[in-house]
Phi, psi and omega in degrees: 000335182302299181294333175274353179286315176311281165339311195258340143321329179261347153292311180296272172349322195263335181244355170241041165321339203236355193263028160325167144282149157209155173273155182257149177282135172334293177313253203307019180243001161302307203257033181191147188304142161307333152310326166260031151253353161292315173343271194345298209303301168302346163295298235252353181281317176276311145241142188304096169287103172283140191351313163343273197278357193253357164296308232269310197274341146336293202308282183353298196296318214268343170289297198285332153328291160337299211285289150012255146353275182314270185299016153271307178298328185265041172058046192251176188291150184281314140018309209270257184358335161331276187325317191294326207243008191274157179219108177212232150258343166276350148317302187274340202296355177246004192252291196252161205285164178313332181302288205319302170317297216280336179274329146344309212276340199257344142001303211268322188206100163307305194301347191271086164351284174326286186289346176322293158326311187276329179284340149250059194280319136359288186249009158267347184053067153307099175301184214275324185303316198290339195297303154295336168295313212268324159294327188289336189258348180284308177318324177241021132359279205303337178268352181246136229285141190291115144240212177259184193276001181268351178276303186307332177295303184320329176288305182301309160335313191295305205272331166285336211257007187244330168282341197240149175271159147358270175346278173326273172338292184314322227256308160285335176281309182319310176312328188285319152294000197289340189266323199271325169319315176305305194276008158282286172347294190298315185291318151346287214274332156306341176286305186270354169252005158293312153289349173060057210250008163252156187278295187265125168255026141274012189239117201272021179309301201306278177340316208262349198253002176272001192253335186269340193290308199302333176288332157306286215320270191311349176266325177301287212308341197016074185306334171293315167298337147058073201260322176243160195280160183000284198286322160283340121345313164266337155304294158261013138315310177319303202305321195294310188291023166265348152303334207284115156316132222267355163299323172300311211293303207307309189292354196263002181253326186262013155218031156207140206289290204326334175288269279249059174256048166177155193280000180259001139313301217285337171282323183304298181357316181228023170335309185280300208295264139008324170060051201276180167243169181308325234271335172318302205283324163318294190300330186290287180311343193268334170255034133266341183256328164334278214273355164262021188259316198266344169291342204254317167257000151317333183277309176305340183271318179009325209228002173244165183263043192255164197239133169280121198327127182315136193249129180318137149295083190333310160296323168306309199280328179294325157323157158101330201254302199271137188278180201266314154301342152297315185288327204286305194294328165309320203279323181298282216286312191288001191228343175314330208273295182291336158314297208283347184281313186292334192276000182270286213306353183267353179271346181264350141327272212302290170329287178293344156237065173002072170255346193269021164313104179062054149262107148303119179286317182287324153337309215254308170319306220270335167287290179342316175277301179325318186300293163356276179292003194259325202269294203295337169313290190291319187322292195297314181292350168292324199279342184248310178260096163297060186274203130280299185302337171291321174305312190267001149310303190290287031135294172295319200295309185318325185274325172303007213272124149344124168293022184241299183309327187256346148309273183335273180341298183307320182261357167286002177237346163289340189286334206288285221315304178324306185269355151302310231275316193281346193266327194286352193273316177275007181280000000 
């Protein structure tokens, strides 16, 4: 337990160095009007000031308040008043050391690369050349015409990836994701302990591999940065969520629809009904993620002549995973939804060729789905046990079909003959 609580401490350490409280001193919040100890208080939220320095730039402030004053009494425009009060870097530039300057500056524009880099040079292990270099291109920002900021990341981007190795690079985006990666993480990890799907939810193990999965994820995509268009975006977000600790996979399937794209989802789904064991649930998550690896790269040969991988069957293997009785009841909760949506389109059918004449409706909804589901029931266990007996099941269930049901049939294969009969008439 020691170690993993050390692990997400030393994360917090490697990547927040620079983010503290820090106070403002006593002594100087004595000695100067409350707007400029608000000034300060807010300076110091952003870079850590010592007593020293939060007096030098007090004194500063308390000059041009003063300055102010004076160009208020001598009638010049209050417009003008503006100027006295900027707080910027040539402002702070005789006070604080170039680090300082530098974290001020990306405090101040998160989006500024240049500084990123440079307030984690440290741990990006910069040489002293890459350091200068990277100042130097920060130093002429400024001269160059306001673009918007996904052209300006791209720019910077452009300009790092020719100063920094691989590492580095790889190294800088992560940091840069790392707070929006926490609040993935954190939402996550609320989800899963809401689900109550941890023993403990202080043993933050699990928590660290769902917080490196979110810093891959968001340092690959680099969404600020706006490097690929929707659809290859949203293709490789798939890809990355093949990355997803499988503890994440299990909470994002029993709360979110969009997961239940495949049927060993679609079992987690209904687990507690199902009565799985871990040992189920593992295997199950471990041939969902199989198979959307291999549907993702089939997709990637789509536009190539490389031949696509055979994709498993799903049903063979849940036979294998699922007691005979699991399966029966999965088969009820995945068809229930779709029964009763068939037995409506068969009452509103019934309804357009005025059959529902002296009809119990809820009666008659209420056969329909029942039929339904007994016929899609049977359908699917063929498909997961190739028995004969399952074949002559589908087989019984068919000759059972409601007479209402079999009206329908009878004017639906007259309408199909008809519009054969008409299309072949205008050839």
């Amino acid at each position: 337990m020691k170690i993993k609580l050390i692990k997400v401490l030393l994360i917090g350490i490697l990547y927040y160095p620079i983010f503290g409280i820090a106070q403002i001193s006593s002594k100087v919040a004595k000695s100067y009007p409350a707007h400029i100890v608000y000034k300060l208080d807010e300076l110091n939220s952003k870079v850590k000031l010592s007593e020293d320095k939060q007096i030098k730039i007090g004194h500063k402030l308390y000059t041009a308040d003063s300055l102010a004053n004076i160009s208020l009494v001598k009638g010049e425009p209050v417009t003008q008043l503006k100027s006295y009060y900027i707080i910027d870097a040539n402002f702070l530039k005789s006070i604080l050391s170039p680090e300082e300057l530098d974290r001020y500056g990306y405090m101040t524009d998160r989006d500024n690369r240049f500084l990123a880099v440079l307030i984690f040079s440290t741990h990006l292990k910069l040489e002293p050349t890459q350091i200068s270099e990277i100042r130097r291109l920060n130093d002429s920002v400024a001269s160059v015409p306001k673009m918007s900021s996904k052209e300006t990341i791209r720019i910077y981007n452009k300009k790092l990836q020719r100063i920094l190795n691989k590492e580095q690079y790889i190294a800088m985006l992560k940091t840069i994701y790392h707070e929006q990666a926490e609040e993935d993480a954190q939402k996550d990890w609320s989800k899963i302990i809401k689900l109550q799907l941890v023993a403990d939810k202080n043993d933050k193990s699990q928590y660290v591999k769902i917080l490196n999965y979110h810093i891959a994820k968001n340092a690959f995509l680099d969404k600020k940065a706006d490097r690929y268009d929707k659809t290859k975006r949203d293709f490789l977000a798939k890809k990355m969520a093949l990355g997803e600790p499988p503890l994440l996979v299990h909470a994002n399937i029993l709360s979110e629809g969009t997961y239940t794209t495949n049927k060993y989802s679609s079992i987690i789904k209904y687990e507690k009904e199902l009565e799985l064991t871990k040992s189920q649930i593992d295997t199950l998550l471990l041939k969902y993620n199989q198979l959307q690896r291999i549907k993702l790269e089939n997709k990637e040969k789509e536009s190539t002549a490389e031949a696509p991988k055979t994709v498993p069957s799903e049903y063979e293997n849940i036979a294998q995973i699922l007691n005979p009785e699991q399966v029966k009841k999965w088969l009820i909760q995945k068809n229930k939804q779709a029964a009763k949506k068939e037995a409506q389109k068969n009452w509103e059918q019934l309804e357009a060729e005025g059959l529902t004449k002296d009809l119990d409706k809820d009666k008659t909804l209420t056969e329909f789905a029942v039929y339904q589901l007994q016929f899609l029931v049977t359908k699917d266990r063929a498909m997961v046990y190739h028995t004969q007996e399952n074949i002559f099941m589908k087989r019984d269930i068919e000759k059972k079909k409601p007479e209402l049901l079999k009206q329908l049939d009878i004017i639906n294969q007259k309408k199909s003959q008809n519009a054969k009969t008409k299309q072949a008439l205008t050839w």
